[in-house]
C-alpha positions as CSV (number, residue, x, y, z in Angstrom):
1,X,0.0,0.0,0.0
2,X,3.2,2.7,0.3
3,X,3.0,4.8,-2.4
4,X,-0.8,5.0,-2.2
5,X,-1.5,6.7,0.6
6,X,-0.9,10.7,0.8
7,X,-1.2,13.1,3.8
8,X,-3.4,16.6,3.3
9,X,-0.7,18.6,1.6
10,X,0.0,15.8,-1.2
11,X,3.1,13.8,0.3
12,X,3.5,9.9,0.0
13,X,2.9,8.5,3.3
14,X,5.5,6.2,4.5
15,X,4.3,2.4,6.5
16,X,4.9,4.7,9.7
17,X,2.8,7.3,8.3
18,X,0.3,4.8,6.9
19,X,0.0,3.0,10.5
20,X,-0.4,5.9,12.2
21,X,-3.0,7.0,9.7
22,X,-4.9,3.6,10.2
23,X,-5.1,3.5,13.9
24,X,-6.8,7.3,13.7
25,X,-9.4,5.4,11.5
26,X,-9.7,2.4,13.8
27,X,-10.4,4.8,16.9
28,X,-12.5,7.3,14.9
29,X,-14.5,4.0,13.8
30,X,-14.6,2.9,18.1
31,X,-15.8,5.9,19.3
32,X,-18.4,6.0,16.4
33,X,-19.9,3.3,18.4
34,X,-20.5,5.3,21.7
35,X,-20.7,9.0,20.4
36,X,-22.8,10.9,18.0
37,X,-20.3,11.3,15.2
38,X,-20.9,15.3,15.2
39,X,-19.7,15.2,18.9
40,X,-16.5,13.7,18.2
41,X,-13.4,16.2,18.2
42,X,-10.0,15.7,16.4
43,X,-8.3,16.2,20.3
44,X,-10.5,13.6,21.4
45,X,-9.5,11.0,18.2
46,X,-6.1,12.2,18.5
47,X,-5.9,11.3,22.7
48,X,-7.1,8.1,22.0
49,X,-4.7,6.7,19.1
50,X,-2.1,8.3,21.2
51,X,-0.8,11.1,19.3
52,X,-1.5,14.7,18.3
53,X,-3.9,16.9,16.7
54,X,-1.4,18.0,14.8
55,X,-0.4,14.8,13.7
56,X,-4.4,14.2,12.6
57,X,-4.2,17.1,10.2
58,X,-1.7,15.6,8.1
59,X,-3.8,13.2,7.0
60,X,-7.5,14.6,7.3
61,X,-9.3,17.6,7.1
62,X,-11.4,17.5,9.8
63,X,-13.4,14.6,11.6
64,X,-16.0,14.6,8.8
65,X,-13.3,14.2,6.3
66,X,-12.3,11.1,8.0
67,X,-15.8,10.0,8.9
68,X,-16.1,9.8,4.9
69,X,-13.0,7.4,4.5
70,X,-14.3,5.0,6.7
71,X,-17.6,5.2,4.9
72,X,-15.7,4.7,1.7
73,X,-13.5,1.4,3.2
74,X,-17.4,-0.1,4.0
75,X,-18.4,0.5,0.9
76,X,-15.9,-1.2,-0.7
77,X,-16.1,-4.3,1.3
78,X,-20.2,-3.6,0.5
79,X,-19.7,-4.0,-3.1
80,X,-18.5,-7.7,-2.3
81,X,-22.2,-8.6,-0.9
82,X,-23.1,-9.3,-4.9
83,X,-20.8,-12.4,-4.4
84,X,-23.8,-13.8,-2.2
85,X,-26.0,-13.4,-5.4
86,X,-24.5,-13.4,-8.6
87,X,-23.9,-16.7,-10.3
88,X,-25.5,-18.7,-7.8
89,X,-29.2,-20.9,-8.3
90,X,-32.1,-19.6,-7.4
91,X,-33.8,-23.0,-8.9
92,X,-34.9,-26.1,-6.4
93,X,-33.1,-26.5,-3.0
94,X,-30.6,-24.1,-3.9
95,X,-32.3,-20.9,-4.2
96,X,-33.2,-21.6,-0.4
97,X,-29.6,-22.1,0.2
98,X,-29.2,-18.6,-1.9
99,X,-31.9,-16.2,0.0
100,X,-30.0,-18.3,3.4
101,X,-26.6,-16.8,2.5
102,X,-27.6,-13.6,1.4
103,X,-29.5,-12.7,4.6
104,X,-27.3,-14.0,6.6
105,X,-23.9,-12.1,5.0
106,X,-26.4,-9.2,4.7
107,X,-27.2,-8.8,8.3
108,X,-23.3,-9.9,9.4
109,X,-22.0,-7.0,7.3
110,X,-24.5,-4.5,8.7
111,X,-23.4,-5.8,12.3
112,X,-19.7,-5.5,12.0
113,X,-20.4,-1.5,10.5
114,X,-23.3,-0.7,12.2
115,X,-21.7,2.8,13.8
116,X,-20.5,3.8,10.5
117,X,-23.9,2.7,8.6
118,X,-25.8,4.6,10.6
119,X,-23.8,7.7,10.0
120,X,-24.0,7.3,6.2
121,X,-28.0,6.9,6.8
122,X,-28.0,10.0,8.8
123,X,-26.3,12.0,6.2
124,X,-28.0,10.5,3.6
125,X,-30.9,11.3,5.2
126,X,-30.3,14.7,5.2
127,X,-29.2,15.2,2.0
128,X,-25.7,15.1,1.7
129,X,-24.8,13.7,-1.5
130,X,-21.6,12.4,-0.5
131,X,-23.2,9.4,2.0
132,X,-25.7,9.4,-0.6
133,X,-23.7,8.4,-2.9
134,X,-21.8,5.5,-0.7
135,X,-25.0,4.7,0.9
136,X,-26.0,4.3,-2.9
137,X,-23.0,2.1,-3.8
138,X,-23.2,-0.1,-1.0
139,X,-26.6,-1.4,-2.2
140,X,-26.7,-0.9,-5.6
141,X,-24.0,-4.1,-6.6
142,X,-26.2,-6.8,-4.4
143,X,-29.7,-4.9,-5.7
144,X,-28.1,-5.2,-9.5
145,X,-27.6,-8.8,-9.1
146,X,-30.8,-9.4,-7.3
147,X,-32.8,-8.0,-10.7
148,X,-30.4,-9.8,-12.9
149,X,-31.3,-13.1,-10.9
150,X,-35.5,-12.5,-11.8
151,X,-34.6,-11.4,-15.4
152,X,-33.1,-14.6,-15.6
153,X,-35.7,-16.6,-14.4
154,X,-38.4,-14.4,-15.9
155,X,-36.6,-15.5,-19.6
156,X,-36.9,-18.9,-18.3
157,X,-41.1,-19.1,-17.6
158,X,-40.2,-19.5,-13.9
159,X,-41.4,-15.9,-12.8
160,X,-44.5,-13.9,-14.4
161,X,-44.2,-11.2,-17.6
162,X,-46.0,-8.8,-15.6
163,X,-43.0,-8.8,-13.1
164,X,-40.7,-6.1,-12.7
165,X,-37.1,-7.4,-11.9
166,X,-35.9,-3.5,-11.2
167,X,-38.5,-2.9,-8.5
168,X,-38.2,-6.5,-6.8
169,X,-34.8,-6.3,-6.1
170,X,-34.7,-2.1,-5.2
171,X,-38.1,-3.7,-2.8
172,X,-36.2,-6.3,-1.8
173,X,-32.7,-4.4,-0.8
174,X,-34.8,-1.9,0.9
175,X,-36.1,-4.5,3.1
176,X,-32.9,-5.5,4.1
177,X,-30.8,-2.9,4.6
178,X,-34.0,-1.0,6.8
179,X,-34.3,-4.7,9.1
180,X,-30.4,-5.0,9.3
181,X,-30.3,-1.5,10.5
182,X,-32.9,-2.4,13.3
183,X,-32.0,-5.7,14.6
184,X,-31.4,-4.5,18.0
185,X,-34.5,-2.9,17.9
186,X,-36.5,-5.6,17.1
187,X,-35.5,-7.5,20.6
188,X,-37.9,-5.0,21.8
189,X,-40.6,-6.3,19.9
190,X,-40.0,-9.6,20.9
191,X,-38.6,-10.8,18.0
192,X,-35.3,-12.9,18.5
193,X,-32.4,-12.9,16.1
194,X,-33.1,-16.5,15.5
195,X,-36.7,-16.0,13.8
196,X,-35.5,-12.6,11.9
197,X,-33.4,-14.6,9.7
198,X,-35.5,-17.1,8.3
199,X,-38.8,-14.9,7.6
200,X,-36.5,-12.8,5.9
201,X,-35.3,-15.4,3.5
202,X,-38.6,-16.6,3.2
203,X,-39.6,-12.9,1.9
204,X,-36.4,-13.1,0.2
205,X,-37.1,-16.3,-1.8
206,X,-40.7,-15.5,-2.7
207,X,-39.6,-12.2,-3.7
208,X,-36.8,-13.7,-6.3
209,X,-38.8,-16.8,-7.4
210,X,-42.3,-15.9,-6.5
211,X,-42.6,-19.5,-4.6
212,X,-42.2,-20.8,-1.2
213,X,-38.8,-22.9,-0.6
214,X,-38.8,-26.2,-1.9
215,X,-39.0,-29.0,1.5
């Protein structure tokens, strides 16, 4: 990664450089967790990685400027959720197998950047373009396989002409990415993490093949 990375004023980080650069993310990203983002200070970030305010300028902005790196690094790793859907059967057994995966990879990924997710919402939310636009990428790789996966079985005879593939799978990411950002909420309800899972594959299934799972 040397030779990749540069501070504000255009200079090539070196691995020293490039460390210290990644814990500030990594304790930005921690105190995400516990603090409204717009309540976090560059002192505070700083104190906690162990070195100076100073030393955060040289590679960010401000705490919004490094707010939006992080949100770009999860929407990379987002793009990869379309592994969970393209190429693979939605035919028989396997499709169950299929909406399995995908709600389960769905939900893991939304655990493991829940602080940083619900930032992008809340600027999205508000208009910023920039989350947006992330929030936007993040969704749009596993929603493009999703329709390419009814096309296909709407070419086949398996799903009706009058279906739209477009709007299933922009319903269907929707759906998940609005339950995966509630699942602690939904202990409130009642509802265990257990028996979240499998309705939403059922929902998923039915959604992609317009049948219940095959037993």
């Amino acid at each position: 990664m040397t030779g990749q990375v540069r501070t504000v004023d255009g200079r090539v980080a070196g691995r020293r450089g490039q460390a210290t650069r990644q814990k500030l993310l990594d304790c930005l990203g921690e105190m995400l967790g516990s603090s409204p983002y717009r309540d976090v200070k560059v002192i505070d970030v700083a104190r906690r990685a162990g070195t100076s305010p100073a030393t955060f300028y040289q590679y960010f902005p401000d705490v919004e400027g490094a707010v939006l790196e992080i949100a770009e690094e999860t929407a990379q790793e987002g793009a990869a959720l379309d592994e969970l859907v393209a190429g693979r059967s939605w035919t028989g057994r396997a499709a169950k197998e299929t909406a399995d995966e995908l709600v389960d990879g769905f939900l893991s990924f939304w655990r493991r950047h829940e602080a940083i997710l619900r930032v992008i919402d809340l600027g999205a939310a508000e208009g910023d373009k920039r989350f947006t636009k992330i929030r936007t990428r993040i969704l749009t790789s596993v929603g493009n396989s999703l329709r390419d996966a009814v096309a296909e079985l709407q070419a086949k005879g398996r799903v009706d002409d009058s279906v739209n593939p477009a709007a299933v799978a922009a319903s269907l990411v929707t759906m998940l990415a609005s339950v995966a950002g509630h699942q602690r909420g939904f202990q409130g309800w009642g509802v265990k993490q257990a028996d979240l899972k499998p309705t939403l594959s059922l929902l998923v299934h039915l959604g992609v093949t317009g049948r219940k799972p095959t037993k």
